[in-house]
N, C-alpha and C positions, 0 to 999 in steps of 0.2 A: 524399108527405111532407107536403103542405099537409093535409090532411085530418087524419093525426095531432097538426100542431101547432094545428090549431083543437080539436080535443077537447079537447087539455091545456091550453088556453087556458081553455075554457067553461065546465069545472066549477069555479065560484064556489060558497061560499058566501055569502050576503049576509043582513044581521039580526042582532039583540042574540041571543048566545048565552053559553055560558059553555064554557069550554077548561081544560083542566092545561098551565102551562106548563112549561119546563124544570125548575124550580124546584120542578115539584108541589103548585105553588100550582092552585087553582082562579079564574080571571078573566074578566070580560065584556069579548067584544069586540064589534066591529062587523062583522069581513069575514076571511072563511078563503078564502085561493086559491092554488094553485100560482103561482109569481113566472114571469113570462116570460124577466127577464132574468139570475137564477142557477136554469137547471135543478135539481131535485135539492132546492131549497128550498121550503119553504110559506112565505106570508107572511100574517100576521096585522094588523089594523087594528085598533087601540086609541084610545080615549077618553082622554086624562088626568084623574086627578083633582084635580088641581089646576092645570091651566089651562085658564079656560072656554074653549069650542066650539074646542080642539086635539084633534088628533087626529096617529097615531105610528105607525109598522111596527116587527116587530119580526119575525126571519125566524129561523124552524126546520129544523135536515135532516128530512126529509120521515121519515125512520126514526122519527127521535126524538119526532117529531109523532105519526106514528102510537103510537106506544109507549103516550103517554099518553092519547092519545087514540083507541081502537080503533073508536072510533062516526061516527071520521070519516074512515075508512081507506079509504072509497067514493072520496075526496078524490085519493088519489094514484095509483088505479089506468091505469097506462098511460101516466104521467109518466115523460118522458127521465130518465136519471141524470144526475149533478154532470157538467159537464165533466171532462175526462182531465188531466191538467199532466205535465210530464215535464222534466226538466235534464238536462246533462251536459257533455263535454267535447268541443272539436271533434276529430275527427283528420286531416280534409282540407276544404276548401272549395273551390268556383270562384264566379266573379260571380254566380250564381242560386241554389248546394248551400251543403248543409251535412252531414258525413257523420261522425255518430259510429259505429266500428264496435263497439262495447257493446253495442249496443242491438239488436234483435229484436222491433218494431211490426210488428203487421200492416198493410199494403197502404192506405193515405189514410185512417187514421184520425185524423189530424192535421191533414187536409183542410179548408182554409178556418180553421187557428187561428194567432194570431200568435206571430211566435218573433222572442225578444227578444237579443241578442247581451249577454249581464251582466256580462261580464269579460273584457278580455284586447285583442286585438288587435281592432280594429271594435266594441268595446262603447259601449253605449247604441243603436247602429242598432236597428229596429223591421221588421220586416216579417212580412206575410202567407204561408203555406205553401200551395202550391196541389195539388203531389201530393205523395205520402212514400212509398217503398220500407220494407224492413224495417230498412236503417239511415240512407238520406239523405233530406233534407228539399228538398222544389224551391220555388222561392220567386218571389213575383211579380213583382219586378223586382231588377236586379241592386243589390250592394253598393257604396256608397260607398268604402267601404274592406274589403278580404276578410279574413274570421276567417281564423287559423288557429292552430294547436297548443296556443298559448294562451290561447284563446279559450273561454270559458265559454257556454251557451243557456242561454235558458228559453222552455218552451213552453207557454200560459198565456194563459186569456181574461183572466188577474186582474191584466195587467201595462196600464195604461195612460199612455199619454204620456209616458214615461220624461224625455225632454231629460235625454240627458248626453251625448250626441257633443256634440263639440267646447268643452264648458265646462271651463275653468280657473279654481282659486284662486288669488292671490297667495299668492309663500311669505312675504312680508312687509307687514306694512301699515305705511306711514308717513304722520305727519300734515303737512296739507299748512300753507307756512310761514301764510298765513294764520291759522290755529286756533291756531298757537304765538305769533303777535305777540298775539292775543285773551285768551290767559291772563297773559302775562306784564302787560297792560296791568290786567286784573282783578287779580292777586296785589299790585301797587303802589299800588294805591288804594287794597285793603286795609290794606299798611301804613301806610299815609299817616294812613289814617283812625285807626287803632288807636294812633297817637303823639299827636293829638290828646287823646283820651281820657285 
């Protein structure tokens, strides 16, 4: 596996060139390379023109890069795909599982991605998936609190640091008397001042 991820690493371009962007504009960049950390994307390094010696990313699916750009298709040969994402609903859980039976994944391909609890009974918890069957998910260590029925996933490199276990709104805000003595003393001066006048 090390081998593979250093190829896809290695081919850089590097040097002023010119690209199609999304757009079908024709642009000079600085740097074409496949991105380490969203598979599946090229990333492009730009110049601005209007602010001196900055410099900017701007990131393409590797399709649509090639599309427009066929002369640099060498670019993404043997590059990983986009990570996988997947949702759904729980139907069972224990302290470690998660078991939607909808579902029909083959055998750890979910292996090492985090799965995020997004609704319901244990939502906002966070954790890592370590094997997955065709419909349950085993997880690195157990749950604070156990999804079930009502419980929504999401499986997804793209969820990061959620914090919502255990956060609360006030279902009312009142101000505290300090701030009410502060205006009433403000509103009297005013009048005071305005009978002057």
């Amino acid at each position: 596996m090390t081998g593979g991820v250093e190829k896809y690493f290695s081919m850089t371009i590097i040097g002023s060139m010119q690209i199609i962007d999304i757009n079908g504009e024709t642009r000079e960049c600085l740097e074409v390379s496949p991105d380490q950390s969203f598979p599946g994307y090229i990333k492009v390094l730009y110049t601005s023109k209007y602010r001196p010696n900055h410099k900017y990313s701007e990131w393409y699916k590797k399709e649509d890069f090639v599309k427009n750009n066929p002369n640099l298709a060498k670019l993404i040969k043997g590059t990983p795909q986009p990570w996988k994402e997947d949702l759904g609903r729980v139907s069972m859980a224990s302290n470690q599982t998660v078991t939607d039976k909808t579902k029909k994944w083959q055998s750890n391909e979910f292996a090492g991605y985090p799965l995020w609890i997004s609704r319901g009974l244990g939502e906002g918890q966070m954790r890592n998936i370590i094997i997955n069957s065709n419909d349950t998910l085993i997880i690195d260590k157990p749950w604070k609190v156990t999804p079930d029925k009502s419980s929504q996933y999401v499986i997804s490199h793209n969820v990061h640091d959620p914090q919502v276990m255990g956060n609360t709104l006030p279902t009312e805000i009142k101000p505290s008397k300090k701030v009410k003595s502060v205006r009433k003393t403000k509103s009297k001066k005013k009048l005071k001042h305005s009978k002057i006048n």
